[in-house]
N, C-alpha and C positions, 0 to 999 in steps of 0.2 A: 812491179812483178819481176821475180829474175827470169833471167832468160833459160836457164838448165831446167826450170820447173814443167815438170806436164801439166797439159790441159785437159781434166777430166769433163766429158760431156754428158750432163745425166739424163736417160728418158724417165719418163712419168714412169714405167713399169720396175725400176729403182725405186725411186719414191716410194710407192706402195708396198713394195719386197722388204722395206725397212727403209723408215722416216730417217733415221740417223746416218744414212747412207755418204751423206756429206761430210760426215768427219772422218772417214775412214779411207782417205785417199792421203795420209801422210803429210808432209810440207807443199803439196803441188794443189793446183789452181781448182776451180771446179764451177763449173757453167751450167745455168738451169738455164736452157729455151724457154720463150716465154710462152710458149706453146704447151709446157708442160705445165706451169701453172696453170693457166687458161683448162686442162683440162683434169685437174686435182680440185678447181673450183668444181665441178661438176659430180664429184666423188663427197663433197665435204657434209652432208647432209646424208646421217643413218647411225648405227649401231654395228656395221661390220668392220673389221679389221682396216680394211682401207679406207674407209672413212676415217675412221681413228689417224690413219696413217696421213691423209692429205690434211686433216686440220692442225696435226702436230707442225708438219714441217711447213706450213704458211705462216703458223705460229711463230717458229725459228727468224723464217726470210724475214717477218715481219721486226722481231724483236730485236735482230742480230744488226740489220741495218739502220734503225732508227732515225735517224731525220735525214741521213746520208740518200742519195738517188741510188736506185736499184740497178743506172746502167753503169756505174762504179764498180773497181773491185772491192769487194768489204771484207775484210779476217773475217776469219770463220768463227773466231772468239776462243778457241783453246790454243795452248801451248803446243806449241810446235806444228802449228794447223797453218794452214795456206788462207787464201783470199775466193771469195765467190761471188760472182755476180750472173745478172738476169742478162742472157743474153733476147733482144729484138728482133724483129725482121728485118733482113735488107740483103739484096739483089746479092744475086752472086756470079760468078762465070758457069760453074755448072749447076745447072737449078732441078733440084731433084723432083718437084712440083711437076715440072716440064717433062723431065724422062718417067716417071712412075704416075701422073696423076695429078688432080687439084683437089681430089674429093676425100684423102685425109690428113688427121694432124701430124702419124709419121712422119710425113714426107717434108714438114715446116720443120720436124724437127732435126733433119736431115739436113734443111737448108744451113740452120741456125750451125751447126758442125762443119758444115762447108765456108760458112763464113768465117771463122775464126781462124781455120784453115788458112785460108787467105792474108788475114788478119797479121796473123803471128806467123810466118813462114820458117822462122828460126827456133821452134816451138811444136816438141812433139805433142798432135789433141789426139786424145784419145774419145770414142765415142762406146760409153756404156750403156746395155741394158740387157732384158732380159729376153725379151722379145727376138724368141730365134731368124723367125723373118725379116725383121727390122734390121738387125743384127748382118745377114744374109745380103741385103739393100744396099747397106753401107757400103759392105767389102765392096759390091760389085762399083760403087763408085769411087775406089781404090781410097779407103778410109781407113785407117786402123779401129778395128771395133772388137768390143771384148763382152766379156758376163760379167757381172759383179758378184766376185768371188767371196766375200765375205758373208760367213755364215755358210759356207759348204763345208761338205764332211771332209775330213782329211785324213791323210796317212794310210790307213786301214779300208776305206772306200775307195777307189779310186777306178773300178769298175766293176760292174754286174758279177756277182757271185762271191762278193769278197767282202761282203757286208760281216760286220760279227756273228758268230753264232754263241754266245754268251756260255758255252758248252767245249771240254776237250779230252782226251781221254791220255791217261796215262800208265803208259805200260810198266811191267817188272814191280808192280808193287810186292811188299813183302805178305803173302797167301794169309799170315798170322792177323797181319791188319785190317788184311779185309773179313777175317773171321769175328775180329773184334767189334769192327763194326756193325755187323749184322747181330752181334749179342746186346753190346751195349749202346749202339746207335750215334756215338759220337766218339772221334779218339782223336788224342793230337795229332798234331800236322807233320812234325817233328819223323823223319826220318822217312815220310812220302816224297819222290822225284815227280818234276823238278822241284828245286828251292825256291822260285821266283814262281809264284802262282798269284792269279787276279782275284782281286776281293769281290764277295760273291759272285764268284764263278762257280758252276755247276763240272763235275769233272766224272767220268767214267775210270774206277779205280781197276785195272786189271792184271790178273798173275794167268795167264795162260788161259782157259776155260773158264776161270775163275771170274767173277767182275762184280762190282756194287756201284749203284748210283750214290754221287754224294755232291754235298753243297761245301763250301770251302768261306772260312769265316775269317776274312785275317785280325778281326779286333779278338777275336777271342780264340786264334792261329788253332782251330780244327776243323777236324772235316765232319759232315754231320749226314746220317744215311738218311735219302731220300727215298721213302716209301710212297707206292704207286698207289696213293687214299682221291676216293672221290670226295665230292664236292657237291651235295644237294642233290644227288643223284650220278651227279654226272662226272664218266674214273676216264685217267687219263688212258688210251690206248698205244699209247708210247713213251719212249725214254725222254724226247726232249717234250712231251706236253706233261709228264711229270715232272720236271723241271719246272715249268712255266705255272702249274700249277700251286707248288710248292713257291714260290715268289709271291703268289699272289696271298696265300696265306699266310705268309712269315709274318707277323705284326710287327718285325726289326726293321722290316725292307718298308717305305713311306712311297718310292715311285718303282713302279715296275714299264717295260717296253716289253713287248712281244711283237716281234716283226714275222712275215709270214704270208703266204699266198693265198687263194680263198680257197677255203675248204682247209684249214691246218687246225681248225677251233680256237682261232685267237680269241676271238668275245664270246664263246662258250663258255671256255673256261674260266675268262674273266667273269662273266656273270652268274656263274654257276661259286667260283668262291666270294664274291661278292655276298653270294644270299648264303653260303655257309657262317659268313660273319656277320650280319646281318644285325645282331643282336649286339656287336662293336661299336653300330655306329649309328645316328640318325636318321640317315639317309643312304640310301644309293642313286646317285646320277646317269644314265649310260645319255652319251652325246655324241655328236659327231657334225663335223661341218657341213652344210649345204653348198654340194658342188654341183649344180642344172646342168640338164644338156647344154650344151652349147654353150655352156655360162652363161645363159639367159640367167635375169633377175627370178624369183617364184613370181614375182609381181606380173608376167606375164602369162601365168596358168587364172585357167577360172577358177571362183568357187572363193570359200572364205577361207582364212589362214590356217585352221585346222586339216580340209579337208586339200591345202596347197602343202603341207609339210609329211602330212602320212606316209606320202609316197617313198620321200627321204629315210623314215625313221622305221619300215616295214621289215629290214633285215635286222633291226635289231626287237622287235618283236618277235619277231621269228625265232630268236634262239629264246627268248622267254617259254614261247607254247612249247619248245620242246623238250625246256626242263621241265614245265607242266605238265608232258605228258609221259615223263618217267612216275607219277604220281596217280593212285583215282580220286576223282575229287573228295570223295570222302579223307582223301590223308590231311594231315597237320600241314604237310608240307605244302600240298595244293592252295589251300584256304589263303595261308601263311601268303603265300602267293599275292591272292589274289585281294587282298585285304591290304597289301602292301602300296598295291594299284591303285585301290578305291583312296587311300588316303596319303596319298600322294607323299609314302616313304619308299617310295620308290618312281622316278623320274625317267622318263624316254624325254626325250629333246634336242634339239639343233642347240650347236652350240652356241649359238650366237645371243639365246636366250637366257645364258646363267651371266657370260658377261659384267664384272660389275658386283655379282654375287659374292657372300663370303663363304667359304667351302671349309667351314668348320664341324667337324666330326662326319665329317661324308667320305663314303666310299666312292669315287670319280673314278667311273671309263669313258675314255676319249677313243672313241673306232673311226676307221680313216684317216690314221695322226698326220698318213704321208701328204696328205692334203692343208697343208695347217705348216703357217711359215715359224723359222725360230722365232720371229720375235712373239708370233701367237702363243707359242708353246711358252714359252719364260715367261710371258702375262698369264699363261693359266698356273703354271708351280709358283707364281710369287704369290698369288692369291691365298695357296693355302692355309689354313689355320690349324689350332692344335687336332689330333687325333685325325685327320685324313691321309688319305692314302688316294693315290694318283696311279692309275693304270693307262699305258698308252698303249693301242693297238692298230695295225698298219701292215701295210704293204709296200715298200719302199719303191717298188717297179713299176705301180699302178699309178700314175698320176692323173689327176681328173681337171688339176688348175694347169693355165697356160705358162706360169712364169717361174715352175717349180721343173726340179728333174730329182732323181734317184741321189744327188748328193746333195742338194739345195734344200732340200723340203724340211719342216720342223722335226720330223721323227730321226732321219739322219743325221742331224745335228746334234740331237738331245743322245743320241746313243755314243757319238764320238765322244762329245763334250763332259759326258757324267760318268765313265766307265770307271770302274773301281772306286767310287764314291759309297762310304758305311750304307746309307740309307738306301743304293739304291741295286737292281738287277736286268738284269735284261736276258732275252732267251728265245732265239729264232727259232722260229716250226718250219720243217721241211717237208714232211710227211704229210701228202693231205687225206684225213680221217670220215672226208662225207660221203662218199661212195665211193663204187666200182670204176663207175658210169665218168663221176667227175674227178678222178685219177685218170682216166682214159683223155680227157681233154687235155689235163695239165701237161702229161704225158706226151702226147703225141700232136697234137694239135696248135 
């Protein structure tokens, strides 16, 4: 091992955040506690994401070392990749068991970081996770402890309020263009400020009093007017949810984000242009992940798996009865509905359940993306097949998982990493559209 090299220390909650976490620390060392294994055995049995995640990387430890003993350092096996091994128990001067506790695995894996410490004195270790607490433990036992930054938002996120809004407005257009626009609904790009404009980006074209909503196309360099058209009933009542709406029915655009606080009609209007295209596609999905209070497992609620998942999937019925009730059931549209239900062309479900699924010719919304790690989110768009279309919807503020935050989560990621990409748009709701009453909360409270 050279001596210049750092010692990364990984926790379990690494692990789970993304299994591949070990190759992403450079030419430098990287140390699993065997505490961490010991408690990814315990995760390796199920269908959720971090099961997935603890059987991959035992998979790795197992493959990568092969007949070599695990208290060796081993290459990590790529080019320009450092050495990893299983770090043991064993005593140490300061025992963090002794200052915090004996009754959890933390605190072993705390030791396992203090030994190495030791160990290698000439040797910066660093100790990673995600586990703010954990994290918080370290420092105070004067440790270098950090996040595992990879896969957080970058450049453009960097704090609260400075997320994209997929939306900008541009002054001094020439009045003649925007007149064109509103006749003939699409005009070159060609002689609109500024020159450097983002592929579909939404932009507010304005000459003084004057102004038109428009959509900006760079493969086919025009700007195209976006008209305030409902959707199954249901019309946008603002500029940026007419934007958001218009993504969702572009058939050019394959994944759309809609980031947004509750109450801005992000799965409204997702589901509301879903059922206008209805007829595009075989299916519509609407999912979302299962995040329990307290991250209890559901396995701790009574009753059978049905009547354990409802609870989860009730906000997204909720906007179905209310485009059902722009309709009386005598209309086409009602039936249409409810016929969609009965034969299961139309899906309500935890996501955990399509998993594995092939998403060919489906209209897919994902609600609560900000819940849902990148590597979730990149398992769900690699899955796609031909004719679907991917809608994510989220609140990047609102986080319900312990090991996520506002720039870590898969919807912040997915928004930095895709922006100006042909296929895809994104378009943040500010305005929240459900009442009075809950504008008063967002508001003031």
């Amino acid at each position: 091992m050279g001596k210049s090299r750092k010692i990364f220390v990984l926790d379990t909650s690494v692990i789970i955040y993304d299994h591949d976490a070990i190759k992403n620390f450079g030419d430098n060392d990287v140390a699993i506690p065997i505490t961490v294994l010991e408690e990814l055995d315990n995760f390796k049995k199920g269908n959720d994401s971090k099961n997935f995640a603890a059987r991959e990387f035992t998979r790795f430890v197992d493959a990568a070392s092969g007949s070599s003993s695990l208290k060796k350092w081993i290459p990590i096996g790529e080019r320009d990749k450092g050495l990893f091994s299983i770090v043991m128990s064993h005593p140490t001067k300061l025992d963090a068991e002794e200052i915090f506790g004996r009754d959890k695995a933390d605190h072993k894996i705390l030791n396992a970081a203090l030994y190495l410490i030791e160990k290698f004195p000439k040797r910066k270790v660093i100790f990673v996770t995600k586990d703010i607490n954990l994290r918080i433990k370290a420092k105070s036992l004067d440790m270098v402890a950090e996040d595992y930054e990879t896969g957080k938002m970058t450049n453009e996120v960097l704090e609260e309020g400075s997320t994209p809004t997929g939306r900008a407005f541009i002054e001094g257009v020439d009045s003649a263009i925007i007149d064109k626009l509103y006749e003939e609904k699409i005009v070159s790009a060609e002689g609109v400020i500024p020159p450097t404009k983002q592929n579909n980006h939404f932009y507010i074209l304005k000459n003084g009093k004057k102004s038109v909503l428009s959509y900006y196309s760079c493969a086919e360099k025009t700007f195209e007017r976006v008209e305030k058209m409902s959707a199954y009933g249901i019309g946008p009542r603002n500029s940026e949810q007419a934007f958001a709406l218009h993504a969702i029915l572009n058939p050019k655009i394959k994944l759309v984000t809609i980031q947004g606080a509750a109450g801005t009609g992000k799965t409204l209007l997702s589901l509301a242009g879903a059922l206008q295209q209805r007829r595009d596609f075989h299916q519509i999905y609407l999912a979302r992940p299962i995040v329990p209070l307290s991250n209890k497992d559901i396995g701790y609620l009574p009753g059978d798996i049905k009547s354990k998942l409802n609870p989860y999937m009730e906000p997204l019925w909720d906007n179905l009865k209310l485009i059902k009730s722009q309709f009386n059931q005598q209309d086409k549209e009602y039936k249409a509905i409810e016929e969609m239900v009965a034969n299961e062309k139309m899906v309500v479900t935890p996501l955990a359940y399509i998993r594995g699924r092939s998403l060919s010719n489906i209209f897919f919304i994902i609600d609560e993306a900000q819940n849902l790690t990148p590597h979730e989110v990149k398992t769900i768009i690699s899955r796609a097949g031909e004719n679907t279309k991917i809608v994510f919807t989220g609140d990047v503020y609102q986080i319900d998982t312990p090991y996520l935050d506002h720039l870590s989560n898969g919807l912040s990621y997915l928004i930095d990493k895709v922006k100006g990409h042909p296929l895809y748009a994104h378009i943040a709701l500010e305005r929240g559209e459900r009442s009075e009453l809950a504008n008063l909360a967002n508001d003031f409270l």
